[in-house]
VEXDREN-2710 file (C-alpha; in Angstrom, 1 decimal):
% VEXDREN-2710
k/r/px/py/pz
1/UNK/-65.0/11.9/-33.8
2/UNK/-64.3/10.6/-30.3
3/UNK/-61.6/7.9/-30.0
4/UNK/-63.4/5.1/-27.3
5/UNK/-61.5/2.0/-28.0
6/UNK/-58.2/3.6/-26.4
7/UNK/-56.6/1.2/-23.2
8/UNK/-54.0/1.5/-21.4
9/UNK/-53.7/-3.0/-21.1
10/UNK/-54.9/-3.6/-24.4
11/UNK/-52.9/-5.6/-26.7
12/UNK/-51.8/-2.4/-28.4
13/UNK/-50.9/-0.5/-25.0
14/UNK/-48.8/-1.8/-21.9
15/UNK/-50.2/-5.6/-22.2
16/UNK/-49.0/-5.6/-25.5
17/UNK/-45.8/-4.4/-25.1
18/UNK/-44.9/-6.9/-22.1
19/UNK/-46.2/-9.9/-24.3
20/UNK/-43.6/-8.6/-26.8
21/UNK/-40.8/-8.6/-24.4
22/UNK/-41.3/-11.8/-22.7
23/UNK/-41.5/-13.3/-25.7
24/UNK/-38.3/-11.8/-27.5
25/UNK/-36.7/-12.5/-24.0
26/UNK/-37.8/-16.3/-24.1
27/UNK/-36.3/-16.7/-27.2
28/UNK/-33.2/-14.9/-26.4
29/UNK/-32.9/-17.7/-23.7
30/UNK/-33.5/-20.5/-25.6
31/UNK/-31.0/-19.6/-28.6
32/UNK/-28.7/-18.7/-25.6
33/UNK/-28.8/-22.0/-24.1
34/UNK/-28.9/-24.0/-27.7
35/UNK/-25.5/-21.9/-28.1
36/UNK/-24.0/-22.9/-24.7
37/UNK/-25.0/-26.3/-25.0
38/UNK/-23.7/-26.9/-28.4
39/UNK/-20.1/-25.6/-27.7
40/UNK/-20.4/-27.5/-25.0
41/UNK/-20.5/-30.2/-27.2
42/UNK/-17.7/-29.3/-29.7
43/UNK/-15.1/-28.3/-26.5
44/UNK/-15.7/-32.2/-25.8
45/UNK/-14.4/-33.5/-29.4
46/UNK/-10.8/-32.1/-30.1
47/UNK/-8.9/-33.0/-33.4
48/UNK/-5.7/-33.4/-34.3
49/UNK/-4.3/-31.9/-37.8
50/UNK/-2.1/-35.7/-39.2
51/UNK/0.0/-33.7/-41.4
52/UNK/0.5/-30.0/-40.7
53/UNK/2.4/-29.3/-43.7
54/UNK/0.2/-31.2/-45.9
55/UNK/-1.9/-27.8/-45.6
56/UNK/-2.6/-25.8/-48.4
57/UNK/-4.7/-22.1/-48.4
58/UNK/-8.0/-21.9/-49.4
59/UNK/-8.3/-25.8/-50.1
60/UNK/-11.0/-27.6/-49.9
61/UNK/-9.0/-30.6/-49.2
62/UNK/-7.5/-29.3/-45.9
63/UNK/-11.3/-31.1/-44.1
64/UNK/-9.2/-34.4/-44.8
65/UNK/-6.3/-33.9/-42.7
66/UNK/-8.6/-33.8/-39.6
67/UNK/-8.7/-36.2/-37.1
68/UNK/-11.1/-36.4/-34.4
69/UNK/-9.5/-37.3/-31.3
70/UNK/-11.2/-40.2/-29.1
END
């Protein structure tokens, strides 16, 4: 049996493999820049700890102690 549907820029053959790594490229990008932008953000909004001793391992309650500097 002779194989006929073979291509060299099908979507299974170079073409295919291109579209494939634009497109994981593309995304790479856009979750890079997403990233950038939102540490970006974060490096903008220091906080302050009120009371350092007031911390305690593992506690849930430690979030409180956080203030968001202006």
């Amino acid at each position: 049996m002779e194989n006929t549907n073979r291509g060299v820029f099908t979507l299974s053959g170079v073409t295919g493999m291109l579209i494939a790594t634009v497109l994981l490229l593309s995304i790479l990008v856009v979750l890079t820049i997403f990233g950038i932008k939102a540490q970006q953000e974060v490096a903008n909004k220091p906080y302050t700890i009120t009371n350092p001793h007031a911390l305690k391992m593992r506690d849930r309650d430690n979030s409180k102690l956080r203030v968001i500097v202006k």
